[in-house]
N, C-alpha and C positions, 0 to 999 in steps of 0.2 A: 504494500500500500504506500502511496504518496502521502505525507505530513497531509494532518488534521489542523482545526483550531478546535479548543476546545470548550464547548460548552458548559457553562457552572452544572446545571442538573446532571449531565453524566457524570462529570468529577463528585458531585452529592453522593447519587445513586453507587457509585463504588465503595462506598465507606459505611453506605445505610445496608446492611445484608436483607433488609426488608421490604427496600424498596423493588418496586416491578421491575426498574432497569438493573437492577444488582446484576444479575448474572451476563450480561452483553455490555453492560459495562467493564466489568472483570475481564473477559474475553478480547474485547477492544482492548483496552489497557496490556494485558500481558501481552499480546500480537504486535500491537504498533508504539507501546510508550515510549521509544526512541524517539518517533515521527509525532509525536504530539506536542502541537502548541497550547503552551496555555495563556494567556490572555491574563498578568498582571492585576486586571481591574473588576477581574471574577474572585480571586481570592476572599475578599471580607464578603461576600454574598456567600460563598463556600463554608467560609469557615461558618458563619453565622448559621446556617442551616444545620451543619454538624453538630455544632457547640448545642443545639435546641434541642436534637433529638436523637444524638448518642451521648453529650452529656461531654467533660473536659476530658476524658478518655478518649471521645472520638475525635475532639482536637487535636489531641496528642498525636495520636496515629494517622491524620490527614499531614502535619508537620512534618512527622518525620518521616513518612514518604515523598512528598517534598523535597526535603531537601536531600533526599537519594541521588537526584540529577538524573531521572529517568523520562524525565520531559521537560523541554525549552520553554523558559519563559518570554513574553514580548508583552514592553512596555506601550502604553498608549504613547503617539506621538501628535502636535499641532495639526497636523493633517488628519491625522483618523477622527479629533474631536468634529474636527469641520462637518466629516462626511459622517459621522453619527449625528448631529446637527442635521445635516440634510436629512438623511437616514428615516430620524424619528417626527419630521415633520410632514415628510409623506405617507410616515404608516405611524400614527401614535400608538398603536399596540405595539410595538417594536420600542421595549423600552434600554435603558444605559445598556445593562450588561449586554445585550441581545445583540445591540445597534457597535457596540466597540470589538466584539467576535465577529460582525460583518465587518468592520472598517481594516481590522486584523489582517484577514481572510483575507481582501480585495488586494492592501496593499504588497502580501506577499504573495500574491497570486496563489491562491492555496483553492483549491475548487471543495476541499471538503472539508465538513463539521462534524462535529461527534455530539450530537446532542442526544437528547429523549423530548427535544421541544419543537414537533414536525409541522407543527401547527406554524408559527409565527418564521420559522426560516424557511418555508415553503413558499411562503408569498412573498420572500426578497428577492430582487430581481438584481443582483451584483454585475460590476460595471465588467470586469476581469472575463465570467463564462455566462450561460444561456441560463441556468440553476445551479444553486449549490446540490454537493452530495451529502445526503444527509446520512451518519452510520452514528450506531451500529443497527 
């Protein structure tokens, strides 16, 4: 597979073993986490989700996978904010974290997401290809 960006809910769904994406989350991750971007500005949406409902254990264990160095991270840059700007003014259901993985995606020419959020990146129409791929 060609590098991903990655979506906060799949990163979630790896750490919840209860959630519905739990296991193609896992699967994705053990396959591609060389080739996976993670997006920076999804982290405190991440962590926050975890901290809620696995509790500071499952912080822990999101951390220090982490910092394994099993996947690349990428800062937002003055450009990306622009085109999340644009982004979220023609789809305002398309909110931060959603609209800064598109801006991601585009800028490195990345065609695919790893989400579990088929709904809201199906209807972005990215400048780079025709649609994103949505996995896993």
């Amino acid at each position: 597979m060609t590098a991903a960006v990655v979506d906060s809910g799949i990163l979630y769904a790896l750490f919840n073993p209860r959630d519905q994406w739990h296991e193609r989350a896992a699967t994705f991750f053990k396959a591609n986490s060389q080739e996976a971007v993670v997006p920076l500005g999804i982290l405190g949406e991440v962590g926050y989700m975890v901290e809620e409902k696995l509790g500071s254990r499952g912080a822990r264990s999101l951390a220090d996978w982490l910092s394994r160095g099993q996947v690349h991270f990428e800062g937002l840059l003055p450009q990306d904010l622009r085109r999340m700007t644009l982004l979220m003014s023609k789809q305002p259901a398309l909110g931060f974290v959603d609209a800064s993985v598109v801006a991601i995606a585009e800028r490195l020419m990345i065609d695919t997401i790893a989400t579990s959020d088929r709904r809201h990146f199906s209807d972005v129409r990215p400048l780079h290809v025709e649609r994103f791929t949505l996995v896993p």
